[in-house]
Residue frames as qw, qx, qy, qz and C-alpha x, y, z in Angstrom:
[[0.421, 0.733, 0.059, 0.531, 7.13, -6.66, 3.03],
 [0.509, -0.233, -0.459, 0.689, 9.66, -4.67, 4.62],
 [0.012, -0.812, -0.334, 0.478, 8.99, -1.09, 6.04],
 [0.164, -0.345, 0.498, 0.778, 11.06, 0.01, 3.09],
 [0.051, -0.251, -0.791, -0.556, 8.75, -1.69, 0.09],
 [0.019, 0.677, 0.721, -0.145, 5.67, -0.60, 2.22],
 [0.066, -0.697, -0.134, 0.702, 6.90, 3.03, 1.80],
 [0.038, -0.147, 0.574, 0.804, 7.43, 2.82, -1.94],
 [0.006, -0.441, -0.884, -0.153, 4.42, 0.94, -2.39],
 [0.020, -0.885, -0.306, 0.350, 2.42, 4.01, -0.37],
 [0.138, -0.442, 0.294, 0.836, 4.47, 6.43, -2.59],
 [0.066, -0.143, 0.697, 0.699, 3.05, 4.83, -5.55],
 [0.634, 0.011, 0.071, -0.770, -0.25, 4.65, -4.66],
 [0.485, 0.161, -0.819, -0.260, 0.11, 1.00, -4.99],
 [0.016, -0.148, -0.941, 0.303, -1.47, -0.78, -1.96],
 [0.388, -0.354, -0.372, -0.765, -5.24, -0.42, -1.78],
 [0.743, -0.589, -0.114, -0.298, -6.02, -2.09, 1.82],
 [0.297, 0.325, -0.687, 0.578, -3.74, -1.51, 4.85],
 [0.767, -0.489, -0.335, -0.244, -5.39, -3.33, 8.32],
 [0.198, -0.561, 0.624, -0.506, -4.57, -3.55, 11.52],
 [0.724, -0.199, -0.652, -0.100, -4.81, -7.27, 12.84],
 [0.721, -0.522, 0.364, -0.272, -5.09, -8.27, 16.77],
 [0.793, 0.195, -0.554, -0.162, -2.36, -10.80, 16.92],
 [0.892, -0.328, -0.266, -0.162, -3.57, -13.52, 19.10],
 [0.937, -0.016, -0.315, 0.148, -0.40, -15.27, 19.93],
 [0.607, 0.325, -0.177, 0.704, 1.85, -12.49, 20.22],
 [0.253, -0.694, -0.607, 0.293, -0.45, -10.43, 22.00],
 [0.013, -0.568, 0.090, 0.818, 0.13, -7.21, 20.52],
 [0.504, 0.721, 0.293, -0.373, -0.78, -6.19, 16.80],
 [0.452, -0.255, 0.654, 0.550, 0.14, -6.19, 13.20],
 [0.377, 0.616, -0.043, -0.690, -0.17, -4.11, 10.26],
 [0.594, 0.103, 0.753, 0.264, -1.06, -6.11, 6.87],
 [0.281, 0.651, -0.133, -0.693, -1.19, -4.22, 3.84],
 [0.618, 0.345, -0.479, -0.519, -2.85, -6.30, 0.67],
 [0.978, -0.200, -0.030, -0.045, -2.55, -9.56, 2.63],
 [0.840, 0.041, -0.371, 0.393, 0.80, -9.10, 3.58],
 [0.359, -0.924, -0.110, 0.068, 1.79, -7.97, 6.76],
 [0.091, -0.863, 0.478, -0.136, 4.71, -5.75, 7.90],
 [0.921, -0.154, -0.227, 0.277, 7.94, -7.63, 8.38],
 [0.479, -0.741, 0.311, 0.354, 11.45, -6.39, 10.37],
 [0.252, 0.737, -0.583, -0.229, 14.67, -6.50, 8.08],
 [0.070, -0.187, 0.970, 0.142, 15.36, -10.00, 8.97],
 [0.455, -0.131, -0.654, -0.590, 11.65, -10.92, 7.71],
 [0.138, 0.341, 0.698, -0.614, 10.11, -11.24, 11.20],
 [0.221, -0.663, -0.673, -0.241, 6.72, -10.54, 11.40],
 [0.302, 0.162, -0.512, 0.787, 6.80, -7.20, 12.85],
 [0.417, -0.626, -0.658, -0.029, 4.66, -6.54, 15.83],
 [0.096, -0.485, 0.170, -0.853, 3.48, -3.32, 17.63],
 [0.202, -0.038, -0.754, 0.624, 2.21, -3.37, 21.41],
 [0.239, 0.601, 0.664, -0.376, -0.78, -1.84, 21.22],
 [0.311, 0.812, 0.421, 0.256, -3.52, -0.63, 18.27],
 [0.004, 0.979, -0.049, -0.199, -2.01, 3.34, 19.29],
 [0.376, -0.550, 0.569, 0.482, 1.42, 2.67, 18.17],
 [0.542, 0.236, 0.684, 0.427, 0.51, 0.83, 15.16],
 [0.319, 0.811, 0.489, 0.045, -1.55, 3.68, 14.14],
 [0.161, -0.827, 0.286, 0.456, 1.27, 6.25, 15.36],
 [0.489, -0.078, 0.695, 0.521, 3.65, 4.03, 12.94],
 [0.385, 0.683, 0.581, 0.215, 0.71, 4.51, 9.97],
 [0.124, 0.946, 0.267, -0.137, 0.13, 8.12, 10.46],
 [0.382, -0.781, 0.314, 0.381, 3.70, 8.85, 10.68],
 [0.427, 0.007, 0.713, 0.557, 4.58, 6.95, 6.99],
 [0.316, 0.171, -0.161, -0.919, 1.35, 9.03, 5.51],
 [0.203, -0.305, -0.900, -0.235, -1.53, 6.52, 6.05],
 [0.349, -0.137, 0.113, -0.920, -4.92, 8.16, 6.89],
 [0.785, 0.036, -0.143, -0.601, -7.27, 5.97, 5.94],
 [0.303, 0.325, -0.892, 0.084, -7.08, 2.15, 7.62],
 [0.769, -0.350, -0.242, -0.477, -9.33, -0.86, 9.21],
 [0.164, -0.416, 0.853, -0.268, -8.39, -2.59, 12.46],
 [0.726, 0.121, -0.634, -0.237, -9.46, -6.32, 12.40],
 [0.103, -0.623, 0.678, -0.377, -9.75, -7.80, 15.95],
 [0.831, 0.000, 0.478, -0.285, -11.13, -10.89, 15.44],
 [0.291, 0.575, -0.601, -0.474, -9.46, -12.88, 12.13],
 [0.135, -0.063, -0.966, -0.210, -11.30, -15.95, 12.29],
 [0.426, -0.180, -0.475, -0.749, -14.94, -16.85, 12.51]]
């Protein structure tokens, strides 16, 4: 979803679990909000540099309440 549908979605009270992942590959993070994470305009996967930005990014759309995930396999 883009940052656009994640804001309506949070308008409408519609998401019910927004995470922070650790991604591995990219080495920086990614927000995932009902199992689907954040994407760019051209549908990237978008990715934040470190866990404090993502959260700036959250706090700043009106998210309080989120879980960071740094491990995503067993």
């Amino acid at each position: 979803m883009t940052e656009r549908e994640f804001k309506l979605l949070l308008n409408a009270n519609a998401l019910k679990n927004i995470q922070v992942h650790y991604a591995f590959m990219a080495k920086g993070y990614m927000i995932v909000a009902d199992g689907n994470p954040l994407e760019t305009t051209k549908r990237d996967t978008r990715e934040f540099k470190t866990l404090d930005s993502a959260a700036k990014f959250l706090f700043r759309v009106g998210v309080a309440d989120f879980a960071v995930k740094l491990k995503t396999s067993c």
